[in-house]
Every structure is written in C-alpha cells, then in structure tokens.
C-alpha positions as a Markdown table, in Angstrom:
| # | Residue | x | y | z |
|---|---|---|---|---|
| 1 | Unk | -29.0 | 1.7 | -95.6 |
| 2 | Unk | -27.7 | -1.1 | -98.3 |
| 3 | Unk | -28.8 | 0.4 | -100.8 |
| 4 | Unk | -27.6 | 4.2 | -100.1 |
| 5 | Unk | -24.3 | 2.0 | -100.1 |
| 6 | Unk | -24.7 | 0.3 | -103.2 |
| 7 | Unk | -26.0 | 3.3 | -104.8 |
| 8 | Unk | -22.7 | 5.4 | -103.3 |
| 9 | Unk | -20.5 | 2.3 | -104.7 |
| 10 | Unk | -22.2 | 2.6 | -108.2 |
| 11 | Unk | -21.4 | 6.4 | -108.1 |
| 12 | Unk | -17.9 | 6.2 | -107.7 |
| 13 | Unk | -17.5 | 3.0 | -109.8 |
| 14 | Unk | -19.2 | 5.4 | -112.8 |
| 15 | Unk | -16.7 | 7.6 | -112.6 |
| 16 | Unk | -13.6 | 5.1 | -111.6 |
| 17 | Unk | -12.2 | 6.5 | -114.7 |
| 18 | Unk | -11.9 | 10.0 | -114.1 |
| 19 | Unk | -11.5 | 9.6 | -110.4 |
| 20 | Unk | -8.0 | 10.3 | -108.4 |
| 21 | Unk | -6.0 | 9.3 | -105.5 |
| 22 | Unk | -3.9 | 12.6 | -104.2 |
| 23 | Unk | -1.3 | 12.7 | -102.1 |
| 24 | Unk | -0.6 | 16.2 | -99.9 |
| 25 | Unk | 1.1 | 17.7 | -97.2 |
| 26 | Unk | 2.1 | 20.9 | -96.1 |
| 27 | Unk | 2.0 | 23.2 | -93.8 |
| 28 | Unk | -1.1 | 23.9 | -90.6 |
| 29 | Unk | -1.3 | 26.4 | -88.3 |
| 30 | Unk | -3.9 | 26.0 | -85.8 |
| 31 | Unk | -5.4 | 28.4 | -82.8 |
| 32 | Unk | -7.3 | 27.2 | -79.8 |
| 33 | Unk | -9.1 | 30.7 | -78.7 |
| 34 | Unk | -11.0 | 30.8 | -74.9 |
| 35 | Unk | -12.9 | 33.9 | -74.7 |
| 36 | Unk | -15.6 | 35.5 | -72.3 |
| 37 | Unk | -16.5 | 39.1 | -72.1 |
| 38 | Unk | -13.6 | 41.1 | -72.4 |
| 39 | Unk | -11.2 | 38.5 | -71.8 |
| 40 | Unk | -9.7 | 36.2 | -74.2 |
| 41 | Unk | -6.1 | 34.0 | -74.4 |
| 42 | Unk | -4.9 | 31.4 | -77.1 |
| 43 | Unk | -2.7 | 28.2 | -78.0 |
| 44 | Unk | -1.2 | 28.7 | -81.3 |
| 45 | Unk | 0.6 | 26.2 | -82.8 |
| 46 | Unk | 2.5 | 25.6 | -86.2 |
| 47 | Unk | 2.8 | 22.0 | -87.5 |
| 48 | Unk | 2.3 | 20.3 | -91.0 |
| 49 | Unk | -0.2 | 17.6 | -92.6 |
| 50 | Unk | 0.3 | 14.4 | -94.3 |
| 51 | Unk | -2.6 | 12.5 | -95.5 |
| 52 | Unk | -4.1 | 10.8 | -98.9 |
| 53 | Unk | -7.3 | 12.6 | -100.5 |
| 54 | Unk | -9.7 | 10.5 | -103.0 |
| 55 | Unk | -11.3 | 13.4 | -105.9 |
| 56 | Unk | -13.9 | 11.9 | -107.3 |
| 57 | Unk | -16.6 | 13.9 | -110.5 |
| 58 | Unk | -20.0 | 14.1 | -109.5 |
| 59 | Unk | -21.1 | 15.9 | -112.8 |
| 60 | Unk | -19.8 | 17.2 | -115.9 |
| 61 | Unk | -19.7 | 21.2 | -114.7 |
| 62 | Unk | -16.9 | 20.4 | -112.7 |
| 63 | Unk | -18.2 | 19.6 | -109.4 |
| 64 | Unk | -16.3 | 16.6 | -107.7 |
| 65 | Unk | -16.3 | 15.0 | -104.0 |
| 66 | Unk | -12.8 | 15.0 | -102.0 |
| 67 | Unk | -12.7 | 12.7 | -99.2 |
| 68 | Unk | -9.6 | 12.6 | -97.4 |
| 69 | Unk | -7.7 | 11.1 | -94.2 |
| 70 | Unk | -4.7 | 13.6 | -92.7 |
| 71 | Unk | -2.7 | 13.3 | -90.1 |
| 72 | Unk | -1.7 | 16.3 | -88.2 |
| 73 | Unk | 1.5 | 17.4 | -86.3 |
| 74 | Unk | 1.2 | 20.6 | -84.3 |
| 75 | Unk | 3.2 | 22.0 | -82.1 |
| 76 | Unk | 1.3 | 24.3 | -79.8 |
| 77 | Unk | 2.5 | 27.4 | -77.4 |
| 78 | Unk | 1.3 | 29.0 | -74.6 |
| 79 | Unk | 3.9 | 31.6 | -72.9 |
| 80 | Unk | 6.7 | 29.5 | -71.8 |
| 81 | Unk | 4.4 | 26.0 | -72.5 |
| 82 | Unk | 5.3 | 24.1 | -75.3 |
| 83 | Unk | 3.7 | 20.8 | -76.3 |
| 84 | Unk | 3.0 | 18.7 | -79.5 |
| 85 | Unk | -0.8 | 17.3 | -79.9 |
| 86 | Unk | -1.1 | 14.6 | -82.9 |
| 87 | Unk | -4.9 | 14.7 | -84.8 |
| 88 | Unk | -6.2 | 13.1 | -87.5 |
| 89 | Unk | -8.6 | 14.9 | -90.0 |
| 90 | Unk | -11.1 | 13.7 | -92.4 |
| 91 | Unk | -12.2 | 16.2 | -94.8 |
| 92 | Unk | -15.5 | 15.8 | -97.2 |
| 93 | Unk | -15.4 | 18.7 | -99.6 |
| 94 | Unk | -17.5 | 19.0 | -102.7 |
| 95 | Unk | -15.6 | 21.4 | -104.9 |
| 96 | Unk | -16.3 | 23.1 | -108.0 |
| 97 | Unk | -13.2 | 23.3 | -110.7 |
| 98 | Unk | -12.8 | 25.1 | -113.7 |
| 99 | Unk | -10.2 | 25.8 | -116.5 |
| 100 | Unk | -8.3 | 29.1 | -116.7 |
| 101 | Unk | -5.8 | 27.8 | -119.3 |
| 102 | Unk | -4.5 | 24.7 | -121.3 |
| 103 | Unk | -3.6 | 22.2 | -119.1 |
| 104 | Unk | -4.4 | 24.7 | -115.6 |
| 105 | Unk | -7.1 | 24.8 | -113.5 |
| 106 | Unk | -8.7 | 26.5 | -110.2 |
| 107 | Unk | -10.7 | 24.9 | -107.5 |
| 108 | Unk | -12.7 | 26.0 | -104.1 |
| 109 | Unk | -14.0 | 23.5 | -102.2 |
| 110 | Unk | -16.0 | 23.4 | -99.0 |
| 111 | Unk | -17.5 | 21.2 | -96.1 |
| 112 | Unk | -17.2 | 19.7 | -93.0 |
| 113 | Unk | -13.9 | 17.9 | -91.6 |
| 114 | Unk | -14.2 | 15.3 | -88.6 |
| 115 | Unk | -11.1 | 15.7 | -86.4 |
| 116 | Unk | -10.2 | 13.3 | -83.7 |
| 117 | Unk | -7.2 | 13.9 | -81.4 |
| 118 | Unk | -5.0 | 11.1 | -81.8 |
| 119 | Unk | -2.5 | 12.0 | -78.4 |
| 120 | Unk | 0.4 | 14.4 | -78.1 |
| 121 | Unk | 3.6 | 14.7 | -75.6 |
| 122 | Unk | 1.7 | 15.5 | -72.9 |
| 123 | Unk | -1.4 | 13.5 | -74.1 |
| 124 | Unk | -4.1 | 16.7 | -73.3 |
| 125 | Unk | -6.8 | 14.3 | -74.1 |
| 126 | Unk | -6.3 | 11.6 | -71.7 |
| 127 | Unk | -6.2 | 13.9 | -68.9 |
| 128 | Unk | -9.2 | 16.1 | -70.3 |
| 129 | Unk | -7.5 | 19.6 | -71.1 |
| 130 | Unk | -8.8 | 19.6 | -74.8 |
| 131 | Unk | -11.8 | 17.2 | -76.1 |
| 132 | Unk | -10.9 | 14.1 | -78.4 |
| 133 | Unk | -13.8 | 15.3 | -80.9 |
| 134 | Unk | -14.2 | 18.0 | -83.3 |
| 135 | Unk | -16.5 | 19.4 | -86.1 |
| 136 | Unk | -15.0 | 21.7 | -88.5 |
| 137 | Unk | -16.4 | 23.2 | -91.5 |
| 138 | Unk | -13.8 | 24.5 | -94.0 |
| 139 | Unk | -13.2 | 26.2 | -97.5 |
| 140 | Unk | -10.5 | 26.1 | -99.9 |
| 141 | Unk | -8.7 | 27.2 | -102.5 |
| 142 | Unk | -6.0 | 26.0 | -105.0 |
| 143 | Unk | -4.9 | 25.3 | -108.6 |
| 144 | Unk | -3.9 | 22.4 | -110.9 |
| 145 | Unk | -1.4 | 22.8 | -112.8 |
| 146 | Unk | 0.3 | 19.8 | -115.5 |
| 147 | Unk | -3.0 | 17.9 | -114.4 |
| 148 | Unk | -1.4 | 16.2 | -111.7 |
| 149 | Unk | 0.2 | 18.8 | -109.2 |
| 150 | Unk | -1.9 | 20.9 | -107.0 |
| 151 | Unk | -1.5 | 24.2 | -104.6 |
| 152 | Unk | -3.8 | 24.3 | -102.0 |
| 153 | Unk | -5.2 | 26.5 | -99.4 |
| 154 | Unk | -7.9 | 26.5 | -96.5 |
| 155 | Unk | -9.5 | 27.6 | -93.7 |
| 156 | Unk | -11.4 | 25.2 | -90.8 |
| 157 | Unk | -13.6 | 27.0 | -88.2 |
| 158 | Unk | -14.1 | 25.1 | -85.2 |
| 159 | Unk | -17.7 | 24.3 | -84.5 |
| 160 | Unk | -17.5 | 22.5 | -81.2 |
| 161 | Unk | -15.7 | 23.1 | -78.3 |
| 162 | Unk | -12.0 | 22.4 | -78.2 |
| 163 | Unk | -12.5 | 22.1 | -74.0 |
| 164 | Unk | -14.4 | 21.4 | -71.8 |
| 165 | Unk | -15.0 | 24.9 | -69.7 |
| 166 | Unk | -18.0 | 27.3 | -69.4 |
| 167 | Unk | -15.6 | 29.9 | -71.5 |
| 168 | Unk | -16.5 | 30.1 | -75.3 |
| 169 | Unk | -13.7 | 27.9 | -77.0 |
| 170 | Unk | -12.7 | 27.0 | -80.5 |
| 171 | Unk | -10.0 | 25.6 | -82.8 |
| 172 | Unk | -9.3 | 27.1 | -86.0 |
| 173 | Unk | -6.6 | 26.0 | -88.5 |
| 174 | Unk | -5.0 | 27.6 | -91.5 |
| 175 | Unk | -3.4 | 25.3 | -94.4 |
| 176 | Unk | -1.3 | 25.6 | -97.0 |
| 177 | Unk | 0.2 | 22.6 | -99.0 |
| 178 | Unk | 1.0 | 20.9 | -101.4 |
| 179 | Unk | -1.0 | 17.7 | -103.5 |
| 180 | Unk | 0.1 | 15.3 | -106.2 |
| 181 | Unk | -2.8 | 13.5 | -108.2 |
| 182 | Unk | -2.2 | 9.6 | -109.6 |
C-alpha cells in the first residue's frame, strides 16, 4: 500500500507544473425516482454546488485526473413538502481535452463520484428516509476558454439506492457551472 502512495505522490509531483487547483460552482438539479411496475413518484430539487477541483495531466494526449470535493445545497419538493438536504460530493474523473482554437479548449470527462449526505432541515438521514451513502457514476462536458475559465456540464446516475425500501430507487443530478483554474 506505501508504495502505491509514493508512486501516486511521484505522479502528481511530475506534473506539479502543469497541474491546477479550480474553483467551481453552479447550478444542480437533482431527482430521487421510486419506481415499481407501473408506478413511479419523485423528489426533485434545484440547488447549486460549491467545491474546489485539483486537474492534474496524466499524459501528453491530453488525458488528465480531476479530483474534487463539492458541497451541495438542494432544495427538494414533493407536492406541498419542501425541505433542503446538504451533501457533499467527491468526483474522480479522468478526462480527455483537446484544442479547438488558440487559446480554447473542450473536455469530457467521466467516473465515479462518492456522495455522502451531510444533513438537511429536516435531517432525512438521521431519521432513515434517504441513506447517508451514495455511488454515482458521471460524464461531463465543458470548455476552456483564456486558459483559466471553464464552462462545465454533467450528468450523475445514481448507482445505489437513495432509500431504504423494497421499491427500485435512485438519485440522479444534472449540473451546470461554472470553474476558474489557478
């Protein structure tokens, strides 16, 4: 195990030079969907994101790793129910960049994000509505423009359950935002 760390220090440390430190936010909309048979209902909520992302190159065609740590604010509704439920999210994407014009570039990214519910108004995990724990696996898309500024966009499918019921159940969330690159 040391030396898968020392080797994963190295890496980075290699490419310290070209590496970046991003700040983004923007804006999430997430769906928790129940469905069995014919039946089916849904939270949707809207929020936004806030978090720091670390890009660093893993080879010289463009491919780089983007580990990240967001923070999520969602507001979710159900009928007349309205609650907010804060997570936090931490994306590792490997995406592929490429130039399109002086000074611009386009990326798509993918891979899995571990989400952990960090509480909300009404606090649905401490009293076991929704689970604490999620896998997602996501793609992206976006473009760099003035090397520093970024617009971003992605999708998250949920891969394990958002609750804890016999009914199939999964949370998805759509993003759009905003990133600036150090």
């Amino acid at each position: 195990m040391k030396k898968i760390l020392v080797l994963a220090a190295l890496l980075f440390i290699g490419y310290s030079a070209s590496a970046q430190f991003k700040i983004t936010a923007g804006y999430l909309n997430s769906k928790i969907t129940f469905s069995e048979s014919s039946i089916s209902a849904s939270y949707k909520g809207n929020g936004f994101y806030v978090g720091g992302l670390y890009e660093a190159p893993i080879s010289d065609i463009g491919l780089s790793l983007e580990p990240g740590v967001l923070f999520d604010y969602i507001n979710f509704k159900y009928h007349e129910l309205s609650t907010a439920i804060y997570y936090f999210r931490v994306p590792v994407h490997i995406n592929y960049s490429f130039e399109v014009a002086d000074a611009m570039n386009i990326f798509i990214g993918a891979g899995p994000t571990v989400v952990c519910g960090a509480g909300g108004e009404d606090d649905p995990f401490q009293d076991g509505a929704f689970k604490r724990f999620d896998l997602q696996l996501g793609a992206k898309a976006g473009v760099r423009f003035a090397k520093h500024f970024e617009v971003r966009a992605g999708y998250d499918w949920g891969v394990l359950k958002a609750a804890d019921t016999d009914i199939k159940n999964h949370r998805n969330a759509f993003t759009v935002g905003l990133a600036y690159a150090f």
